[in-house]
C-alpha positions as CSV (number, residue, x, y, z in Angstrom):
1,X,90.8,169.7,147.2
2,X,87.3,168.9,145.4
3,X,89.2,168.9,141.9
4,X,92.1,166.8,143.0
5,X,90.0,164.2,144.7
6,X,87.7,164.0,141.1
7,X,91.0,164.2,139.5
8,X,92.4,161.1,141.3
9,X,89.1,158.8,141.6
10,X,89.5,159.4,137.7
11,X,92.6,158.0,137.7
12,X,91.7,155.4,140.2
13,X,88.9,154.5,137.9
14,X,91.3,154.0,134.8
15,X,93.7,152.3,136.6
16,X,91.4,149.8,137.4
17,X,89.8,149.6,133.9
18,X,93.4,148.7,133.3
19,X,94.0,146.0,135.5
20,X,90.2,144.4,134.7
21,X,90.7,144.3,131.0
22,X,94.5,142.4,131.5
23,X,93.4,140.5,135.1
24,X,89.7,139.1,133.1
25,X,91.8,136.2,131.6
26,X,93.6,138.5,129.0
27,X,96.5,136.4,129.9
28,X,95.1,135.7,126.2
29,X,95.4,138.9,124.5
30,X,92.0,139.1,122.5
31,X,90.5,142.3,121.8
32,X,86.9,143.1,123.0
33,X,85.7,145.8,120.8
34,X,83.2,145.2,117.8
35,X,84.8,144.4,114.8
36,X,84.4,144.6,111.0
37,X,84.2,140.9,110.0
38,X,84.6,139.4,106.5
39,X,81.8,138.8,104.9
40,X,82.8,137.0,101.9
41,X,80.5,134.0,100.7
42,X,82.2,134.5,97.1
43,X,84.8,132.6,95.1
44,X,88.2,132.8,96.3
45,X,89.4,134.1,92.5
46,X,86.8,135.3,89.4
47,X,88.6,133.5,86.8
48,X,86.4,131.6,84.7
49,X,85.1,128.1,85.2
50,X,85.7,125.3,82.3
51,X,83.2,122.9,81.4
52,X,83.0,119.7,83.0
53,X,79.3,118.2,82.8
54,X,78.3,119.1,79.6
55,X,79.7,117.4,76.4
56,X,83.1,118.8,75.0
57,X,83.8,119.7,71.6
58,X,85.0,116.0,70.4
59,X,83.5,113.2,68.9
60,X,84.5,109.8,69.3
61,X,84.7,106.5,68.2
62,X,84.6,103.3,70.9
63,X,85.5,99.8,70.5
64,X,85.1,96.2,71.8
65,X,88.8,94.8,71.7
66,X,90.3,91.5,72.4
67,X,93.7,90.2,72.5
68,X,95.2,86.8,73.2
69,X,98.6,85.8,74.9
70,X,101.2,83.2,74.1
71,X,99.5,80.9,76.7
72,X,95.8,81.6,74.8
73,X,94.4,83.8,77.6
74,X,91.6,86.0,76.3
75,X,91.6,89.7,77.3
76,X,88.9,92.2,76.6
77,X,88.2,95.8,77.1
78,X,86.3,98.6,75.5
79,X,88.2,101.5,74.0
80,X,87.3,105.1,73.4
81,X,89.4,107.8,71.2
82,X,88.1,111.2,70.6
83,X,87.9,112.5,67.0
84,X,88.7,115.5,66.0
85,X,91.2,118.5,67.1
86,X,94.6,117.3,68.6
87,X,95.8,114.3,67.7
88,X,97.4,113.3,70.9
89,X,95.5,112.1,73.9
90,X,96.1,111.0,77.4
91,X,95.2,107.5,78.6
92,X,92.7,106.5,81.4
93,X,92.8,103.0,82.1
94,X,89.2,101.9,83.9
95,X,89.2,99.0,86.3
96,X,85.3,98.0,87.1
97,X,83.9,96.8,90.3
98,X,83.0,92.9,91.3
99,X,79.8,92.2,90.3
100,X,79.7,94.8,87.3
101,X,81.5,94.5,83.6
102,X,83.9,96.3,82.0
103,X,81.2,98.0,79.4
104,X,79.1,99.0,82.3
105,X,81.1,102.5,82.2
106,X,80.5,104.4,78.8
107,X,78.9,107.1,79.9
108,X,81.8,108.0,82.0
109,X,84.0,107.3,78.5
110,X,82.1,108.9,76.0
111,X,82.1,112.0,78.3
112,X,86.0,111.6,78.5
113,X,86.3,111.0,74.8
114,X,84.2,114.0,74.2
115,X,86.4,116.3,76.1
116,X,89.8,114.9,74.6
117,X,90.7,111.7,76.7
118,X,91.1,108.4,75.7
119,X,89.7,105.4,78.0
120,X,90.0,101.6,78.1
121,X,87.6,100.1,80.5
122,X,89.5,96.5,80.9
123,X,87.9,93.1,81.7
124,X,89.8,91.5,84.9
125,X,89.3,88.7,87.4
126,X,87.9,91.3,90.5
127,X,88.2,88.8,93.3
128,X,92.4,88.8,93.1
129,X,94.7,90.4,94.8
130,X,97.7,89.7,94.0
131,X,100.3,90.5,91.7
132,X,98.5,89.2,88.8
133,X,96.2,92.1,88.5
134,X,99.3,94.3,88.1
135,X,100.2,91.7,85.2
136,X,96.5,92.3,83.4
137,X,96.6,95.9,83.5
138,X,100.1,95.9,82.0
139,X,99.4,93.4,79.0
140,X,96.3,96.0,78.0
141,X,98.3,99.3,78.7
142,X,100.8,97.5,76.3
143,X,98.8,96.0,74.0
144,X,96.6,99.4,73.6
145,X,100.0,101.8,73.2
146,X,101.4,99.1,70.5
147,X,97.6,99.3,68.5
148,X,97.1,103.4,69.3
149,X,100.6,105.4,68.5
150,X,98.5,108.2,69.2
151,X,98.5,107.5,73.0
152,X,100.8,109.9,74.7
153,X,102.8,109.1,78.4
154,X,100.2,110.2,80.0
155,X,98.3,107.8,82.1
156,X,95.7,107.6,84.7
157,X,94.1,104.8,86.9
158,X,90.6,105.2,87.5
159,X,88.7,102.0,89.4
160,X,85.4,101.3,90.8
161,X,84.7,99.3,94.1
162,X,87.2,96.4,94.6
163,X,88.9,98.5,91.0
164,X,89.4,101.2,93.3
165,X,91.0,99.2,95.9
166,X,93.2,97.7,93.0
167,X,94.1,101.2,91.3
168,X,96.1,102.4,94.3
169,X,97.7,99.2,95.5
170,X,99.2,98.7,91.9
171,X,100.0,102.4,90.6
172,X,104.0,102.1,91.7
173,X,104.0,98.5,90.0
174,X,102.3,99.6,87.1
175,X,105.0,102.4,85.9
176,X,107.5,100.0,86.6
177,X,106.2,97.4,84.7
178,X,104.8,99.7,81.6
179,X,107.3,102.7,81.6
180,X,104.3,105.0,81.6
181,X,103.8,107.7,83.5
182,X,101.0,106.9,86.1
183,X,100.4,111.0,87.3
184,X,96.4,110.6,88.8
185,X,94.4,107.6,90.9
186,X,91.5,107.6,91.3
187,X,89.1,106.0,93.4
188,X,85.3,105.2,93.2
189,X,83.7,104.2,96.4
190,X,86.7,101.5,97.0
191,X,86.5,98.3,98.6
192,X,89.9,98.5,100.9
193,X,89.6,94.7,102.8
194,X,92.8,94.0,100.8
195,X,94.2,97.2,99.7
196,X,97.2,96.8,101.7
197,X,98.5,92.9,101.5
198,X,101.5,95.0,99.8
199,X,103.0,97.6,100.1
200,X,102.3,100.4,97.6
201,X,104.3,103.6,97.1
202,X,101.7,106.1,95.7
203,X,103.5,108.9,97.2
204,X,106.5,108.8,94.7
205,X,104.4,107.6,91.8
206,X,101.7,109.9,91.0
207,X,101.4,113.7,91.0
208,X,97.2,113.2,92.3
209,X,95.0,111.6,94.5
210,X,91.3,111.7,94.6
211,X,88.5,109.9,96.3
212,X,84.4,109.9,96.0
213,X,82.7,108.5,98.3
214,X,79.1,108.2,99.1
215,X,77.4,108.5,102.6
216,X,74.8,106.3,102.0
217,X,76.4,103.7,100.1
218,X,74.9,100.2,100.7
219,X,77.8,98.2,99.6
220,X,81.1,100.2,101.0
221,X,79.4,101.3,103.9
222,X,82.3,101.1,106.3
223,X,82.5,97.9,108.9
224,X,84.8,98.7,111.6
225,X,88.2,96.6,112.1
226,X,89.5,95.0,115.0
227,X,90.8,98.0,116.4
228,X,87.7,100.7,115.7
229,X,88.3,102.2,112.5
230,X,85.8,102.7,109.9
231,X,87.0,101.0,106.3
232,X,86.1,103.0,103.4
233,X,87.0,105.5,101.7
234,X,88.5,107.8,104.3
235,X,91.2,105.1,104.8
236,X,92.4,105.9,100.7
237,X,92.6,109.6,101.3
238,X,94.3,110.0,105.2
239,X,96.5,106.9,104.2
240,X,97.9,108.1,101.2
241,X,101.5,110.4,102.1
242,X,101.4,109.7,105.7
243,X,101.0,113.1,107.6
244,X,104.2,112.2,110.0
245,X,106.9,112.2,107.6
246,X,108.9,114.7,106.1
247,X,106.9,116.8,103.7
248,X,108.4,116.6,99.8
249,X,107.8,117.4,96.4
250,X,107.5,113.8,96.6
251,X,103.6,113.6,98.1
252,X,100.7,114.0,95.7
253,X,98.2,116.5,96.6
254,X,95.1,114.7,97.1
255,X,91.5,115.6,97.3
256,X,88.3,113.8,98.4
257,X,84.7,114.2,97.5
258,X,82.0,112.7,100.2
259,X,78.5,112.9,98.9
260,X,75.7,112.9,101.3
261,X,74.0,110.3,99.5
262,X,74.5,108.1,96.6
263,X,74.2,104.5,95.7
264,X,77.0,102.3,95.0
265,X,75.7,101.9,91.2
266,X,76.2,105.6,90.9
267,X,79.8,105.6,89.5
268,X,78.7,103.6,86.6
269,X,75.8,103.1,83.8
270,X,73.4,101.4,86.3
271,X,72.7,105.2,87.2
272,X,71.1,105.9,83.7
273,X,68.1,103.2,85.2
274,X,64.7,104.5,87.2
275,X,65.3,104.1,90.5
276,X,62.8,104.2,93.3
277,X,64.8,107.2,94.4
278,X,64.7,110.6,96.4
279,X,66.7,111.9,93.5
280,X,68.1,111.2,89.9
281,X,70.9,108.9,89.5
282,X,71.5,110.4,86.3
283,X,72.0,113.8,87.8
284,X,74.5,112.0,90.8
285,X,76.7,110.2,87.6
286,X,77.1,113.3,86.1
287,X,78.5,115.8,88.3
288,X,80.7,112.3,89.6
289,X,81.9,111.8,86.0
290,X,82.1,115.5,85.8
291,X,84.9,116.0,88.6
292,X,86.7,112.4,86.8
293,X,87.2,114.8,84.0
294,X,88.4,117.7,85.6
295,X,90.6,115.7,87.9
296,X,92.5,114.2,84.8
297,X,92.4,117.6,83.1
298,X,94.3,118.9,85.7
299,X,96.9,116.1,85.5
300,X,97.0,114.4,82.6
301,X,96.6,117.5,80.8
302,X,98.3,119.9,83.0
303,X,95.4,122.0,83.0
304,X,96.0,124.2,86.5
305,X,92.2,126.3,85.6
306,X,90.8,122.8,86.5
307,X,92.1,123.1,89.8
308,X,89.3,125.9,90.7
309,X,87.2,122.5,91.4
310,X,89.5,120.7,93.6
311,X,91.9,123.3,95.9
312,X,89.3,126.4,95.4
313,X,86.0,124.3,95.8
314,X,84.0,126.0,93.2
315,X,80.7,123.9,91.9
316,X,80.0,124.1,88.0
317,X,77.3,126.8,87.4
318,X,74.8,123.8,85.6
319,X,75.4,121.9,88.6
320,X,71.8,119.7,89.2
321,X,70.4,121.4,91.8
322,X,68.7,118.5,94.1
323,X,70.2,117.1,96.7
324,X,72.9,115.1,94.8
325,X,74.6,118.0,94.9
326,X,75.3,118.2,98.4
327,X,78.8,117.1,98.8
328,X,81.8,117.7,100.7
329,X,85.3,118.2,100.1
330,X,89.2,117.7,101.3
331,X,92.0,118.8,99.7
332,X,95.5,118.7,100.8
333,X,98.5,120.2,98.8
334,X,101.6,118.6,98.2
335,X,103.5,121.7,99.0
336,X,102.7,123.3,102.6
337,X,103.8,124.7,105.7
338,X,102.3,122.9,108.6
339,X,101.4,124.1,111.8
340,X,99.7,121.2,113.6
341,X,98.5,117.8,112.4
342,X,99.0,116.4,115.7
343,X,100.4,113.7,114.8
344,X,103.3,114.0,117.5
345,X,100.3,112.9,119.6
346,X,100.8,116.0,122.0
347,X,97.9,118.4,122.7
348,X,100.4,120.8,124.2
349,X,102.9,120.9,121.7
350,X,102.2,121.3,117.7
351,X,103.9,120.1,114.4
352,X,106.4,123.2,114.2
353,X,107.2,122.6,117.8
354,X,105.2,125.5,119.4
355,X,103.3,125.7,122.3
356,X,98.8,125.0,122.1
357,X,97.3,127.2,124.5
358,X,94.0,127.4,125.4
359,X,91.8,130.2,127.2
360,X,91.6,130.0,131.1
361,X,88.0,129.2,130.4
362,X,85.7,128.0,128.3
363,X,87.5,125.0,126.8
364,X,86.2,122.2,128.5
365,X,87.6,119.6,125.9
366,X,91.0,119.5,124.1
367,X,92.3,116.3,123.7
368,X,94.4,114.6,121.0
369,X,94.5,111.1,119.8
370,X,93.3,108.7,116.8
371,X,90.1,109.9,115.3
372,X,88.4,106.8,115.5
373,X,89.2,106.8,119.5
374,X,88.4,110.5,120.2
375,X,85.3,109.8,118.1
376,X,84.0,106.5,117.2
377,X,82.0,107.9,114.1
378,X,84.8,109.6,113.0
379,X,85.7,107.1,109.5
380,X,89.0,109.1,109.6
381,X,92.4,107.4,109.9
382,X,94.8,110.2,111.3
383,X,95.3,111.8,114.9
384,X,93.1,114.9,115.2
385,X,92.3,116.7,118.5
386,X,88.8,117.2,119.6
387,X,87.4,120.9,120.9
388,X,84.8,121.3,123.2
389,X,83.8,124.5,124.5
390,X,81.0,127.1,126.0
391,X,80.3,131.1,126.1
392,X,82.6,132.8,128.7
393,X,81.1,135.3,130.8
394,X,84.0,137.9,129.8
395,X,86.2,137.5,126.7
396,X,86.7,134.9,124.0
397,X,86.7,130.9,124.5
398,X,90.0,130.0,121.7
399,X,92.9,127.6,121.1
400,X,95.8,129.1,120.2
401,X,98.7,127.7,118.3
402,X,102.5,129.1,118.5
403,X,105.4,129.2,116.4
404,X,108.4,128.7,118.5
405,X,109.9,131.4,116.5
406,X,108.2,134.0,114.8
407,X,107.3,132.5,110.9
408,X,107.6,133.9,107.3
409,X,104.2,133.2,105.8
410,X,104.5,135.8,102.6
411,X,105.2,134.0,100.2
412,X,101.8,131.7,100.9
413,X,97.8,132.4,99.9
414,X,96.3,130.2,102.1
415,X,95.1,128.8,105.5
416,X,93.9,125.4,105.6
417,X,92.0,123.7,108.3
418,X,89.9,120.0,108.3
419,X,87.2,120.0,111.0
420,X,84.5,117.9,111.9
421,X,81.1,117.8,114.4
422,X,81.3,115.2,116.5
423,X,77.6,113.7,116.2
424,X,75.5,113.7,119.2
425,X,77.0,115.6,121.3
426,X,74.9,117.8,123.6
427,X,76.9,121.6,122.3
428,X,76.3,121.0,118.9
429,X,72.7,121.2,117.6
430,X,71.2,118.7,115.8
431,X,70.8,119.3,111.7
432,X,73.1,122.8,111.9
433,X,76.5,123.7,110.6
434,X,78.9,124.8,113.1
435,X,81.1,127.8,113.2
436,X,84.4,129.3,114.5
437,X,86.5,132.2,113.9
438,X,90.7,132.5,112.8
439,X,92.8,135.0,113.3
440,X,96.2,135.3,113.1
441,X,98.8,137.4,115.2
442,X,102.4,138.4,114.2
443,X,105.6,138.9,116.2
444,X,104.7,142.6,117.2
445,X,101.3,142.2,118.9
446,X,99.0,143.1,116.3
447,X,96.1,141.2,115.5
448,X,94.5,140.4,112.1
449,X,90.7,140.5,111.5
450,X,88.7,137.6,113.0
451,X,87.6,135.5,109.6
452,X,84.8,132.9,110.1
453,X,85.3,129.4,108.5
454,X,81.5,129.8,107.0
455,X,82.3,132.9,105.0
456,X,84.6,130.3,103.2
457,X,84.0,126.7,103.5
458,X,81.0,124.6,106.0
459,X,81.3,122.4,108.9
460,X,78.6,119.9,108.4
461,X,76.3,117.9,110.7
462,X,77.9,114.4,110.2
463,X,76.2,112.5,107.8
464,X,73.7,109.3,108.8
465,X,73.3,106.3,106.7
466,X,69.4,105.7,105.1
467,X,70.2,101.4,106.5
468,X,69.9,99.9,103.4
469,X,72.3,97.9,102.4
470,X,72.9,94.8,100.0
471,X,74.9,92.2,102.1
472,X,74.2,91.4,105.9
473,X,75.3,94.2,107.9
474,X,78.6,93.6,110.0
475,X,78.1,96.9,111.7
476,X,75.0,98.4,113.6
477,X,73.2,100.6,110.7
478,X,73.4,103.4,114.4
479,X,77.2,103.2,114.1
480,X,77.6,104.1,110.6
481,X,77.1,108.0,111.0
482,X,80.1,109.6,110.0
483,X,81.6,112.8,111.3
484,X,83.6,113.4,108.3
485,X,86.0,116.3,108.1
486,X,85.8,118.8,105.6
487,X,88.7,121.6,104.5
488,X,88.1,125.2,104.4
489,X,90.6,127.0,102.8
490,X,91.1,131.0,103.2
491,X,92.8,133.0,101.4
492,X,95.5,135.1,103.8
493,X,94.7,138.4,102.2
494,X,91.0,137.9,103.9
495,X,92.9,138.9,107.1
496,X,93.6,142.3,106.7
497,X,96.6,144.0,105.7
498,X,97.3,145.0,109.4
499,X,99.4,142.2,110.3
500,X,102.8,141.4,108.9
501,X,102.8,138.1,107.4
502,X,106.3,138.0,107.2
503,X,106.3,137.5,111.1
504,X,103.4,135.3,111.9
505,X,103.6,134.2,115.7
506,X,100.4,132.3,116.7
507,X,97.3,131.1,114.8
508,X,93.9,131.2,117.1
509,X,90.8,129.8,116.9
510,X,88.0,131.4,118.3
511,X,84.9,130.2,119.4
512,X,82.5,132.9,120.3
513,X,80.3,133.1,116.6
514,X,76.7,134.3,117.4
515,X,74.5,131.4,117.9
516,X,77.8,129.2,118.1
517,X,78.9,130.1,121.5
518,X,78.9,126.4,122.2
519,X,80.4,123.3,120.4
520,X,82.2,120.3,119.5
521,X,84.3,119.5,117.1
522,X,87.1,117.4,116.2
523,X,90.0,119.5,113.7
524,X,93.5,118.8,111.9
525,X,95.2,119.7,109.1
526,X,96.2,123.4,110.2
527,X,98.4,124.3,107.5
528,X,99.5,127.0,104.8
529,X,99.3,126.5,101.2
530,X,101.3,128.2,97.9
């Protein structure tokens, strides 16, 4: 009688171990036991990295040119060919900023030249708008293809301040008007008060977007509009291939760089002068003319190693090392499978039409709306949703995200995620990265390993302006913070082999990291990449 009441308190005992473990809020299904975390602070792939900031293996030769019109008009430019090797070169066309000159950029085209890229940096009236800035690019384009047969169809736009405002309003109108073949933008701390008076198509013109971007920049520093939103740089990058439509070969991938600090003289020859300076402006030009070159490498030249800077975020090994080289980066592919971008404006419901779900507890924020209203120093220009959680007595705090259906993900390498702080508040800490955890779950209940965004990418604290700036400030130098989103990418294999990836059901993110048991953030961008 002694052994069957032991035998059935055992029982007793299990059964309610049972019904603890499923009744303790395991409605969510996360495991409890210790696991074996990846742990993997290296690169994504070893394949070896090209140059970028030291010289390449070309000489050059530059020029001061002029031309005149049938109606007398003067226009000048300075020209740089490499020398040497192939005798064919791609074409970067250089559109300076108001207030500087057209020859206030040859360190950025010798270091082209020298790597085996033509540039013309082009004279041009910088307070237009208009249409007739498309006509002055086209005469030089046309004028420098008639004088240098050497010039392939190869072309990219590169522009400085109110340049870079003028490089992506006019790419579409530029191939029509040339013929060429416009494949990269690119855009230097661009002034974007008028970059929309007309409509540009730069998601059907060119094959690559990218952005730099300074936090501290006392020109571009960001005044709000009407409505809220932060205009700089940001706007370029979440504006170009609206995240709502249909995705298409027919959107560029685009990439952003966002340095923590940098002048707005630091994109062109002004940076070679002493400044009364934390660090080098020398050092800042460099790695910013460094990731010019590697973008039109990858574009012009259809160079896909170059792309190890860009989609895999690996930093050259001479990088300086001072504190210009603390950057961050987005990257978005052309081609990708997308989970949630919330743009559908629905914190219940994500882009594939699945259910979010978040733990019983834990979650005391999950809201989705524009970024600028969720956050005001968020200087994004998409819908996002904002987390905020705290450490559960019992389990895991997470979000989940469903497929309606289970989904084929084996043919993809990668998980890609933008997130953000959002500055000030009281679960975040001030100065420190945060943290979360993803895993992944597939159509038969098993669970992959819990992967950390740090062992791959950073969450920054967001970024404060220094207050100096050149012009009377429109906006409160307190206001111009910004809690700007960086990507993480991971690579799916980092998951374990335990899960089919044919049969991915729901994607979770889980917030219990040691010393990150509390936080807030503001995310989008959940997506798979080739």
């Amino acid at each position: 009688m002694k052994h069957l009441i032991k035998s059935s308190l055992a029982k007793a005992i299990v059964v309610f171990a049972i019904f603890l473990f499923y009744s303790c809020s395991y409605e969510e299904d996360m495991v409890l036991e210790n696991e074996t975390l990846v742990e993997n602070k290296e690169l994504v792939f070893e394949a070896p990295l090209p140059p970028i900031i030291s010289d390449g293996p070309y000489n050059y030769k530059a020029k001061n040119y002029s031309f005149f019109t049938q109606n007398q008009e003067e226009h000048k430019g300075k020209y740089y060919m490499p020398v040497g090797g192939f005798s064919n070169y791609p074409l970067a066309l250089i559109m300076h900023g108001n207030g500087f000159a057209y020859n206030e950029y040859d360190v950025l085209q010798k270091h082209l030249a020298k790597h085996g890229i033509a540039s013309a940096s082009i004279q041009w009236d910088s307070g237009k708008h208009d249409l007739s800035v498309n006509t002055e690019m086209t005469k030089h384009i046309n004028w420098l293809f008639n004088q240098y047969p050497q010039l392939i169809n190869s072309i990219a736009l590169i522009g400085h301040s109110m340049g870079g405002g003028a490089v992506v309003r006019f790419a579409d109108d530029l191939e029509t008007t040339t013929g060429k073949n416009v494949k990269s933008v690119i855009s230097l701390a661009p002034a974007v008060q008028h970059d929309m008076n007309v409509k540009h198509n730069l998601i059907n013109t060119i094959k690559g977007l990218l952005v730099i971007y300074s936090g501290n920049d006392e020109d571009r520093y960001g005044v709000k509009s009407f409505d809220g939103r932060e205009q700089s740089g940001f706007k370029f990058y979440d504006e170009c291939s609206a995240e709502g439509s249909t995705f298409s070969n027919l959107f560029p991938t685009k990439d952003m760089i966002f340095f923590k600090d940098g002048r707005h003289t630091m994109y062109t020859d002004r940076a070679q002068q002493p400044l009364n300076y934390q660090y080098s402006g020398v050092n800042q030009n460099k790695v910013i003319n460094a990731y010019i070159l590697a973008h039109l490498k990858l574009y012009l030249q259809n160079r896909p190693e170059y792309n190890q800077f860009f989609k895999y975020q690996r930093r050259p090994s001479n990088m300086p090392q001072n504190d210009v080289s603390e950057f961050y980066q987005q990257h978005t592919d052309a081609k990708k499978s997308v989970l949630a971008n919330f743009e559908n404006n629905s914190s219940t419901k994500n882009y594939a039409g699945g259910d979010i779900v978040k733990s019983s507890s834990g979650i005391n924020t999950m809201k989705v709306g524009n970024s600028w209203k969720l956050h005001s120093y968020s200087p994004h220009h998409t819908k996002a949703m904002r987390i905020t959680w705290t450490k559960r007595n019992v389990g895991s705090s997470f979000v989940k995200f469903k497929y309606p259906s289970s989904r084929n993900l084996s043919s993809y390498s990668f998980l890609s995620i933008r997130a953000s702080q959002i500055y000030k508040n009281i679960y975040n800490t001030t100065d420190k990265e945060q943290d979360f955890y993803i895993r992944l779950k597939d159509k038969q209940g098993k669970y992959s390993k819990k992967v950390k965004i740090s062992d791959f990418g950073i969450i920054p604290y967001p970024i404060k302006h220094s207050g100096y700036t050149i012009l009377p400030l429109q906006t409160p130098i307190s206001k111009l913070t910004k809690s700007a989103m960086t990507s993480t990418l991971i690579p799916l294999s980092a998951f374990g082999n335990i899960i089919n990836l044919s049969n991915i059901k729901e994607v979770f993110l889980v917030f219990d990291v040691p010393g990150h048991e509390t936080g807030a953030i503001m995310i989008d961008n959940l997506e798979f990449y080739k």
